[in-house]
Phi, psi and omega in degrees: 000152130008290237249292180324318195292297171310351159270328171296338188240354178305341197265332163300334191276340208274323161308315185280354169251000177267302152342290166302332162311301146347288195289312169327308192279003152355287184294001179276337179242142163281069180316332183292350195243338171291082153007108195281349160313335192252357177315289182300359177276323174253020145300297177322301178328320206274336205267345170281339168272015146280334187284330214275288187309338196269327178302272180326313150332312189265331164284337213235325226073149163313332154299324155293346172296308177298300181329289169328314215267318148308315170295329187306298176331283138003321199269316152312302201303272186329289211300329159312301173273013157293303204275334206267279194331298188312314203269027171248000000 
C-alpha cells in the first residue's frame, strides 16, 4: 500500500523538505554578493532549523511547529532592536 511505501520513504522525504525548507529561506541573504564557497554555511543553519520544526510537526502538530518557527524568528528580531536601541 501507500502508506508502506511512505513510511518506507519518510526519512527522504522528511530531508527533502526540510531543504526545501532551507531554500525557501534564502531569499533571506543577498546571494549575488556572496561567494559560492560560503552557500553551504548558510544553507546548513536553515536546513538544520527545517529538521528541528519538521521534528517538532510530526510530534506536537502543526501548531507547535508555527509556534517553534516563530521563536526561531523572534531571536534576531530582538537581538536587532537591541543593537538599534544601543546606536540610537
Amino acid at each position: 500500500t501507500w502508506r508502506r511505501y511512505y513510511r518506507w520513504r519518510f526519512g527522504w522525504v522528511y530531508h527533502l523538505s526540510a531543504l526545501v525548507f532551507a531554500a525557501v529561506h534564502l531569499n533571506n541573504f543577498r546571494l549575488a554578493d556572496v561567494p559560492y564557497w560560503m552557500l553551504p554555511l548558510l544553507v546548513l543553519p536553515q536546513w538544520s532549523a527545517g529538521l528541528v520544526v519538521g521534528w517538532m510537526r510530526v510530534r506536537r502538530g502543526i501548531g507547535a511547529a508555527v509556534l517553534l518557527h516563530g521563536i526561531f524568528n523572534s531571536g534576531p528580531i530582538l537581538i536587532i532592536m537591541l543593537v538599534l536601541n544601543r546606536a540610537g
